[in-house]
mmCIF entry with sequence, helices, sheets and N, C-alpha, C, O atoms, coordinates in Angstrom:
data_MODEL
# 
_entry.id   MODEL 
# 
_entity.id                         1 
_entity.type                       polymer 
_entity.pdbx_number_of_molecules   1 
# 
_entity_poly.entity_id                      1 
_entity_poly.type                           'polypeptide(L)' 
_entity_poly.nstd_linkage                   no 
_entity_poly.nstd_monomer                   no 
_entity_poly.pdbx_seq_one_letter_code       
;(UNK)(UNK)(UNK)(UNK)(UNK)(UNK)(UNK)(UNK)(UNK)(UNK)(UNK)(UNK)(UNK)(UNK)(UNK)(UNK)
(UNK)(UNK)(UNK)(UNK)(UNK)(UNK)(UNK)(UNK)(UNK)(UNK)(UNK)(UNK)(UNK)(UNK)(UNK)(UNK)
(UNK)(UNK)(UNK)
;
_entity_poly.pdbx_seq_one_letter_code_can   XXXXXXXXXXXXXXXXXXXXXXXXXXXXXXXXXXX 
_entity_poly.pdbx_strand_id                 A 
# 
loop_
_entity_poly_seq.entity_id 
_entity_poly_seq.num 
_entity_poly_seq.mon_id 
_entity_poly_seq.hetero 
1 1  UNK n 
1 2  UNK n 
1 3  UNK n 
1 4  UNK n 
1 5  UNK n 
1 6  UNK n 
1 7  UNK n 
1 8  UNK n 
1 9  UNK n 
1 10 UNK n 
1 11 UNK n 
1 12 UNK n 
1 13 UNK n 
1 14 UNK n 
1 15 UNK n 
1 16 UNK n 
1 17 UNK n 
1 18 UNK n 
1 19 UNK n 
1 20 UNK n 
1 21 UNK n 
1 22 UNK n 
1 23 UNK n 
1 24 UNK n 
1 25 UNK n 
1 26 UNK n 
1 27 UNK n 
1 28 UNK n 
1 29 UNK n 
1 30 UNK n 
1 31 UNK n 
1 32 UNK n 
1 33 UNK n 
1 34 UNK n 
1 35 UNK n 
# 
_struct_asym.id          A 
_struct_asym.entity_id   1 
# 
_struct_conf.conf_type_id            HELX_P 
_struct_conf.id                      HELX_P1 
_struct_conf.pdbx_PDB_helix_id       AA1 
_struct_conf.beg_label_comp_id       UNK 
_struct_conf.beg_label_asym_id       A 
_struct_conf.beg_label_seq_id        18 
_struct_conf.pdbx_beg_PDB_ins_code   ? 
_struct_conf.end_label_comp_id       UNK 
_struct_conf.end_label_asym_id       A 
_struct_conf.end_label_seq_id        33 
_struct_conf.pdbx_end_PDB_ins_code   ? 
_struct_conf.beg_auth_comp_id        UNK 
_struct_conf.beg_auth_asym_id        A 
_struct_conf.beg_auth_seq_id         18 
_struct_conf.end_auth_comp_id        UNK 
_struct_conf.end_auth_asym_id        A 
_struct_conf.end_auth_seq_id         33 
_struct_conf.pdbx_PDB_helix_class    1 
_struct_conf.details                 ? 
_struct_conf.pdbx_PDB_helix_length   16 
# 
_struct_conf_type.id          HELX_P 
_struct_conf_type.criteria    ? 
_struct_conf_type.reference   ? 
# 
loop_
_atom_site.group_PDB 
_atom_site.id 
_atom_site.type_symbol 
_atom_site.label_atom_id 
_atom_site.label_alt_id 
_atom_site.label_comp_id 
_atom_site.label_asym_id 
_atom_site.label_entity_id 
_atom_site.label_seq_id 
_atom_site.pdbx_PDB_ins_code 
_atom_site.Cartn_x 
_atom_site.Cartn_y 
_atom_site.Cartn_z 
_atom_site.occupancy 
_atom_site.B_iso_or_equiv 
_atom_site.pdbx_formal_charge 
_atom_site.auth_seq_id 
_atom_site.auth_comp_id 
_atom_site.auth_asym_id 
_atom_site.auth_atom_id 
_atom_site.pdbx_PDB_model_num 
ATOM 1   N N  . UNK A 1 1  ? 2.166  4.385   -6.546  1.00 0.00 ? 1  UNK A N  1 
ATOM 2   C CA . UNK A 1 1  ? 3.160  3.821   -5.612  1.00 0.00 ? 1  UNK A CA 1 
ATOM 3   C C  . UNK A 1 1  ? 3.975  2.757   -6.337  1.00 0.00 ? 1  UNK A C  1 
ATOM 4   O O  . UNK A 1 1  ? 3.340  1.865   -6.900  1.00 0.00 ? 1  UNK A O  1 
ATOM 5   N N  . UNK A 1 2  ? 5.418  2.742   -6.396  1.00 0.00 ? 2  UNK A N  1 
ATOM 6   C CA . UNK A 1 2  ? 6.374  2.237   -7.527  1.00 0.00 ? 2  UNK A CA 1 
ATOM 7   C C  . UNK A 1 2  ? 6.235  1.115   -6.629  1.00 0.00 ? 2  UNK A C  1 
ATOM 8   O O  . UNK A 1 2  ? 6.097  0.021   -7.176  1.00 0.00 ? 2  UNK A O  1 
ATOM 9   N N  . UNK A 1 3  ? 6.242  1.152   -5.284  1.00 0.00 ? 3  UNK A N  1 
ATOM 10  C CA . UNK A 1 3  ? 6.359  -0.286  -4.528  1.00 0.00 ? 3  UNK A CA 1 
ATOM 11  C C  . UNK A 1 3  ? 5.225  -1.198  -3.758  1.00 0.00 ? 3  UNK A C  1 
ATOM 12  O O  . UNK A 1 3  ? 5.431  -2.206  -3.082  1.00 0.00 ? 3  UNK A O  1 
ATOM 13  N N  . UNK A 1 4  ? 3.998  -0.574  -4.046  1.00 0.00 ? 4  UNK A N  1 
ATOM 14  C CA . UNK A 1 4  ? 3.060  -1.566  -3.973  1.00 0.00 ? 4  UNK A CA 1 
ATOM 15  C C  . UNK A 1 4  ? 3.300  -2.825  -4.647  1.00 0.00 ? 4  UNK A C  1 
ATOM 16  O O  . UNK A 1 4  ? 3.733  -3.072  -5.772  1.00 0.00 ? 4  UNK A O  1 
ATOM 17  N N  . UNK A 1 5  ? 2.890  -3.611  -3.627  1.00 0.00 ? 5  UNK A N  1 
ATOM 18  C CA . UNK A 1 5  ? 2.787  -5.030  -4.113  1.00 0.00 ? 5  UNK A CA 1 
ATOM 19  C C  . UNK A 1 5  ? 1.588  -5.594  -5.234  1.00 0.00 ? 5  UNK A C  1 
ATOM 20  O O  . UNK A 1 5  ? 0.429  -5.315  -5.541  1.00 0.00 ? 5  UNK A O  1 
ATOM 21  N N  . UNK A 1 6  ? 2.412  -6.346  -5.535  1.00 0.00 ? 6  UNK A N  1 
ATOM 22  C CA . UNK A 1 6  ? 1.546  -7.139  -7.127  1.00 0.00 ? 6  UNK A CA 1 
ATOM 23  C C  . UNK A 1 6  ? -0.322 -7.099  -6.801  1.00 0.00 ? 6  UNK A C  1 
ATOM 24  O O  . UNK A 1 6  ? -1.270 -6.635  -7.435  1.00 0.00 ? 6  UNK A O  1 
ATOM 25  N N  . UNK A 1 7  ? -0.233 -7.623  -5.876  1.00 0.00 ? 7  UNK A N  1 
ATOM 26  C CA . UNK A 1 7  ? -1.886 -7.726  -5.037  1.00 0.00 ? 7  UNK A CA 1 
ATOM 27  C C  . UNK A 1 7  ? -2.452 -6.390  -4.995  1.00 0.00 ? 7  UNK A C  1 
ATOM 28  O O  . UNK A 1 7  ? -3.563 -6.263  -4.481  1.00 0.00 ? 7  UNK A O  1 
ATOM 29  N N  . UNK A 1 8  ? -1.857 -5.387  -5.457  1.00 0.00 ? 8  UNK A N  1 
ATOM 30  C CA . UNK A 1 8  ? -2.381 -4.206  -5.050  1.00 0.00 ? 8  UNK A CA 1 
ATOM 31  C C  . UNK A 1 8  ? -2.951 -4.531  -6.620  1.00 0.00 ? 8  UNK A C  1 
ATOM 32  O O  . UNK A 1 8  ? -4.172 -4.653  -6.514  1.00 0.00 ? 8  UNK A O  1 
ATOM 33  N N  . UNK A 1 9  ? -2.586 -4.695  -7.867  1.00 0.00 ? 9  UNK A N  1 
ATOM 34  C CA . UNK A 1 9  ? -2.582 -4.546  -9.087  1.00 0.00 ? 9  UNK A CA 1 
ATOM 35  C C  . UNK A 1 9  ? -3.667 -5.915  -9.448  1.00 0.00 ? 9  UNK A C  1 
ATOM 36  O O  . UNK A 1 9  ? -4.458 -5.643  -10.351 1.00 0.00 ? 9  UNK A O  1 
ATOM 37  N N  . UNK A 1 10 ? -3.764 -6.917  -9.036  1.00 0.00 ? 10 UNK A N  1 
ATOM 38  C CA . UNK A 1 10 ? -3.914 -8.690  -9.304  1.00 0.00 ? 10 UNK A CA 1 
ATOM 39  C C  . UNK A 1 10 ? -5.238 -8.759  -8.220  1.00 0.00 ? 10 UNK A C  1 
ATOM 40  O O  . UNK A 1 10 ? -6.305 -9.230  -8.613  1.00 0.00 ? 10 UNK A O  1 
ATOM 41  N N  . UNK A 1 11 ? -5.099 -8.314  -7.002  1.00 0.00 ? 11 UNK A N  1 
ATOM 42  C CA . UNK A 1 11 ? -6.484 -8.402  -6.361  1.00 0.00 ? 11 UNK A CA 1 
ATOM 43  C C  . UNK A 1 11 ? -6.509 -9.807  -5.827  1.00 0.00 ? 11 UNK A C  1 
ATOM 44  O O  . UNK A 1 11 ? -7.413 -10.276 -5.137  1.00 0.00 ? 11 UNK A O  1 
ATOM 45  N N  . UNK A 1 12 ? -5.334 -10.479 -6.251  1.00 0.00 ? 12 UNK A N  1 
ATOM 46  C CA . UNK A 1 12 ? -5.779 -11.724 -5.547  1.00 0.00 ? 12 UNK A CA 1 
ATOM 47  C C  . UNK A 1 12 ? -4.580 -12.208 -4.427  1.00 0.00 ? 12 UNK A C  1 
ATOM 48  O O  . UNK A 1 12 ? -4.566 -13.297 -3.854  1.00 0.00 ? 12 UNK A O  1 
ATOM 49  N N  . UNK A 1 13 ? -3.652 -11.192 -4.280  1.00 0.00 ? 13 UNK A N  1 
ATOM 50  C CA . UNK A 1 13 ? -2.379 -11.293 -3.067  1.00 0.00 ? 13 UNK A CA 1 
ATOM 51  C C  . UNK A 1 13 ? -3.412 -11.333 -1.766  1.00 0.00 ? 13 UNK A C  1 
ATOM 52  O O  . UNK A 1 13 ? -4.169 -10.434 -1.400  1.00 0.00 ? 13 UNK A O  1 
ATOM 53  N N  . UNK A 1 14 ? -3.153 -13.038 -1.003  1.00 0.00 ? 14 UNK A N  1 
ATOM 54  C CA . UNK A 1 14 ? -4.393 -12.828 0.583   1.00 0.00 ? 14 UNK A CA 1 
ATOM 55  C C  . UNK A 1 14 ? -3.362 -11.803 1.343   1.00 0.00 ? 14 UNK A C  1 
ATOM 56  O O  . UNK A 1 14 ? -3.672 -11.796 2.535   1.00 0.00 ? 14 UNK A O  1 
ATOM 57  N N  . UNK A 1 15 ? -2.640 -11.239 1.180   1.00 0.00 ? 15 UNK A N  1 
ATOM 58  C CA . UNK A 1 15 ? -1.661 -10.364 2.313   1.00 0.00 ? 15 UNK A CA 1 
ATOM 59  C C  . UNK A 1 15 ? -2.296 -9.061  1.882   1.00 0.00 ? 15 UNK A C  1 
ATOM 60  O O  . UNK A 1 15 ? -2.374 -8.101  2.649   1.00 0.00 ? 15 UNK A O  1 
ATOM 61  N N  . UNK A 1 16 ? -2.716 -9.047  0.727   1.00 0.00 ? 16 UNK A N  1 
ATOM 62  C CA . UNK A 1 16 ? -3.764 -7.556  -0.134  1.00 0.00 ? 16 UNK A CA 1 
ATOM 63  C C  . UNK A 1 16 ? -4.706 -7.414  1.214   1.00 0.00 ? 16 UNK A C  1 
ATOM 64  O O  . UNK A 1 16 ? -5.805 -7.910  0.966   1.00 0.00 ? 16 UNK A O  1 
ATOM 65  N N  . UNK A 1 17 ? -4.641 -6.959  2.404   1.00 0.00 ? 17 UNK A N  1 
ATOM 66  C CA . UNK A 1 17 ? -5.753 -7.151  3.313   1.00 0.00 ? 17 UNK A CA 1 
ATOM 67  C C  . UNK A 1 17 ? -6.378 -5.351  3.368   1.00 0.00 ? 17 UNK A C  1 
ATOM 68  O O  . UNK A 1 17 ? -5.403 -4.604  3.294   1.00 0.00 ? 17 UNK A O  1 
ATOM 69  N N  . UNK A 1 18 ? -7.392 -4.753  3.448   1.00 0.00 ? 18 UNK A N  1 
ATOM 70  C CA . UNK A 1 18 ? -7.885 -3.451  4.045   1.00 0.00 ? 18 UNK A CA 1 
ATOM 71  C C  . UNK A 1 18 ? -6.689 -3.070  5.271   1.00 0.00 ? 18 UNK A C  1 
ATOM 72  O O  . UNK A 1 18 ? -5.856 -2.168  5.175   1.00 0.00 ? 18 UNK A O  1 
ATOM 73  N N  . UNK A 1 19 ? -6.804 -3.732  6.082   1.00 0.00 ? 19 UNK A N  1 
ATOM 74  C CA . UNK A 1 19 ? -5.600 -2.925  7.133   1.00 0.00 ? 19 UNK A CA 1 
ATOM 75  C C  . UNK A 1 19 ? -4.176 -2.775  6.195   1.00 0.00 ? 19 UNK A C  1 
ATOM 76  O O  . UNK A 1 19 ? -3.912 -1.631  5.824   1.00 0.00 ? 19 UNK A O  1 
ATOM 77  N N  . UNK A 1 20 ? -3.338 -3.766  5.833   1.00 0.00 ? 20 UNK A N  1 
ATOM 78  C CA . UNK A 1 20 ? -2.237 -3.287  5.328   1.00 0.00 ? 20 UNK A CA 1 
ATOM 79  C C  . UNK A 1 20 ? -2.458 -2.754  3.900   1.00 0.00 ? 20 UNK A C  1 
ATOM 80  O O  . UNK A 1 20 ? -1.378 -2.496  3.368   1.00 0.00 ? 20 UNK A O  1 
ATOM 81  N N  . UNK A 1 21 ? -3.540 -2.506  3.103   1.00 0.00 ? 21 UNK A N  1 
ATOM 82  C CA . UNK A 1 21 ? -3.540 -1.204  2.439   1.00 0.00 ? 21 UNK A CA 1 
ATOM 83  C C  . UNK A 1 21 ? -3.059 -0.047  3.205   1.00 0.00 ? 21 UNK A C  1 
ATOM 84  O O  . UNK A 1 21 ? -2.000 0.579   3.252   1.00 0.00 ? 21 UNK A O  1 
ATOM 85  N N  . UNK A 1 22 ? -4.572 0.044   3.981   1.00 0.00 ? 22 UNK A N  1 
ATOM 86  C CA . UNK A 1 22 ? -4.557 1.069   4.429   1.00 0.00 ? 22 UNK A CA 1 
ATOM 87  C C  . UNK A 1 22 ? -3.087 2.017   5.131   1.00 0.00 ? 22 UNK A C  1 
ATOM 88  O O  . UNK A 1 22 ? -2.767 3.204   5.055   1.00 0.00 ? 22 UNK A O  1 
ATOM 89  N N  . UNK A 1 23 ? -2.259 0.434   6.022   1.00 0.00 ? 23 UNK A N  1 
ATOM 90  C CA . UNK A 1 23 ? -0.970 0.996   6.766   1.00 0.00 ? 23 UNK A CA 1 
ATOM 91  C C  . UNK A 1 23 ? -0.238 1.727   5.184   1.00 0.00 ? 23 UNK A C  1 
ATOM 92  O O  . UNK A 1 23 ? 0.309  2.824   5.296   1.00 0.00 ? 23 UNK A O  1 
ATOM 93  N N  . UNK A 1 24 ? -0.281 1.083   3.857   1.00 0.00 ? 24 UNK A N  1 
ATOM 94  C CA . UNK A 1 24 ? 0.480  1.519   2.878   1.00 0.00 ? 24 UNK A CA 1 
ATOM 95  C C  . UNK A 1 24 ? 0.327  2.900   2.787   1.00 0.00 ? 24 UNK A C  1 
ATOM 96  O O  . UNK A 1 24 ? 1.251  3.648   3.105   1.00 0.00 ? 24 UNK A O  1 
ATOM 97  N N  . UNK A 1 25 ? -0.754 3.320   2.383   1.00 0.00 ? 25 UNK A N  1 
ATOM 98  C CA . UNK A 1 25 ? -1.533 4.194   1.606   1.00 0.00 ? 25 UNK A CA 1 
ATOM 99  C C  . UNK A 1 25 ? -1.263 5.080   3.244   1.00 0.00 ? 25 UNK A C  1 
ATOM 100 O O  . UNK A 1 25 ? -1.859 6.127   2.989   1.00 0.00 ? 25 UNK A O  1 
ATOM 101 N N  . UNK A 1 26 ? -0.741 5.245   4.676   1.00 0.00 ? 26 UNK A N  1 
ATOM 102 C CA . UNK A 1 26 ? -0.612 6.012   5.208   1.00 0.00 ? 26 UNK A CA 1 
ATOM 103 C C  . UNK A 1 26 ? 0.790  6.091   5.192   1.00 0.00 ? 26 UNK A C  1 
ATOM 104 O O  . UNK A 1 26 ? 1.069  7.289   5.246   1.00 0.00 ? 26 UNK A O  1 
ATOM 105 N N  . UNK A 1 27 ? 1.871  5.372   5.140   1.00 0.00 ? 27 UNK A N  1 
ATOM 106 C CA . UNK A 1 27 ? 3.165  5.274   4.788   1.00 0.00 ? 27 UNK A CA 1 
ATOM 107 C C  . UNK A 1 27 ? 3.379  6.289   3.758   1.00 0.00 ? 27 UNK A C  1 
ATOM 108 O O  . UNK A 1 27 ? 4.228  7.174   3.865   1.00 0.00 ? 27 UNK A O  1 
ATOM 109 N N  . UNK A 1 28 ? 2.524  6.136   2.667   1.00 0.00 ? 28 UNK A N  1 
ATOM 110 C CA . UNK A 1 28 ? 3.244  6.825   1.399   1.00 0.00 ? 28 UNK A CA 1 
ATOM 111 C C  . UNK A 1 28 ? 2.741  8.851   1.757   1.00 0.00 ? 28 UNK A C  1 
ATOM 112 O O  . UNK A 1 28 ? 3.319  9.820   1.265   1.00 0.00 ? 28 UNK A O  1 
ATOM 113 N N  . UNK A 1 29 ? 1.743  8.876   2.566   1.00 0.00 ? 29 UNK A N  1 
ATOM 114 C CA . UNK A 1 29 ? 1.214  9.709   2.526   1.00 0.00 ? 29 UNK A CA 1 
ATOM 115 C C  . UNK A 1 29 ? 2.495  10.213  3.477   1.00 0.00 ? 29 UNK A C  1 
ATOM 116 O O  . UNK A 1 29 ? 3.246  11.068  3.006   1.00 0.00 ? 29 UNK A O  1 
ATOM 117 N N  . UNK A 1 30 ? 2.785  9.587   5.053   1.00 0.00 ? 30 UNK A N  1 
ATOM 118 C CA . UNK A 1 30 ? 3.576  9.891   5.663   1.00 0.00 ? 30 UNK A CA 1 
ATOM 119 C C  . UNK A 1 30 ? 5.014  10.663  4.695   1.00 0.00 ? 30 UNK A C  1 
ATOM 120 O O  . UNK A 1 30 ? 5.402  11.810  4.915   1.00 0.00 ? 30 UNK A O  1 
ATOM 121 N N  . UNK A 1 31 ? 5.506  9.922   3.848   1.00 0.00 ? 31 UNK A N  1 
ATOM 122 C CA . UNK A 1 31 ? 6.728  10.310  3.277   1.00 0.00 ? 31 UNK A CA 1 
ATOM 123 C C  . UNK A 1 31 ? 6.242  11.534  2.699   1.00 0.00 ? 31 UNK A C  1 
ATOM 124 O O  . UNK A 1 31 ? 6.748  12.581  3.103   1.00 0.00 ? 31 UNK A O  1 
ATOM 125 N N  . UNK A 1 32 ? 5.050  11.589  1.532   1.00 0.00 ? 32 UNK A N  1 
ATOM 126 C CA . UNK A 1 32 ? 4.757  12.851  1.116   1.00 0.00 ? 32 UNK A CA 1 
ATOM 127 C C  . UNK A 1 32 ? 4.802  14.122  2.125   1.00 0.00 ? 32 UNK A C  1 
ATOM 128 O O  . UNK A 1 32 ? 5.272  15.100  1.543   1.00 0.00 ? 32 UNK A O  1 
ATOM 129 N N  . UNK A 1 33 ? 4.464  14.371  3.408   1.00 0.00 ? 33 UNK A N  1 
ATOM 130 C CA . UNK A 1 33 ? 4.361  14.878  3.876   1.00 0.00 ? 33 UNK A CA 1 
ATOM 131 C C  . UNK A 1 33 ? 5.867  15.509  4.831   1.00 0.00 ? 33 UNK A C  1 
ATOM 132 O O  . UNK A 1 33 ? 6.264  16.569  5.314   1.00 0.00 ? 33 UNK A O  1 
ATOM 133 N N  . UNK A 1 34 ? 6.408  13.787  4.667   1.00 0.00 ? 34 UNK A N  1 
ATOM 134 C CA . UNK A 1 34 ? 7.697  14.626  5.648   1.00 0.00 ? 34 UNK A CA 1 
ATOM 135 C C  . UNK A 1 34 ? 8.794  14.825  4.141   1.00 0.00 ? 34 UNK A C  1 
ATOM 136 O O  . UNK A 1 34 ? 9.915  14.655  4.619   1.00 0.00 ? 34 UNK A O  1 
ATOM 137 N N  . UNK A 1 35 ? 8.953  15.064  2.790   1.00 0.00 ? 35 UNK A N  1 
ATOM 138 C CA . UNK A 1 35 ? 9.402  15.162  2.132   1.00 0.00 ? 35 UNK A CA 1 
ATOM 139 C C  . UNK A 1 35 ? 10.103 13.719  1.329   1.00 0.00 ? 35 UNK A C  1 
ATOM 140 O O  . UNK A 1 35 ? 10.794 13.850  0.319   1.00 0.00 ? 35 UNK A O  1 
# 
């Protein structure tokens, strides 16, 4: 993901939370899916 945030990479962003992974990681999936 070109636009994950730094915290995704650094581990130490507090906004790096399990829920807004997770919303990411369904976002990107969302786009994969609708093209």
């Amino acid at each position: 993901a070109q636009n994950a945030p730094n915290g995704a990479i650094t581990n130490r962003d507090p906004n790096d939370t399990p829920e807004s992974r997770t919303a990411q990681i369904f976002a990107v999936m969302d786009e994969d899916n609708n093209g």
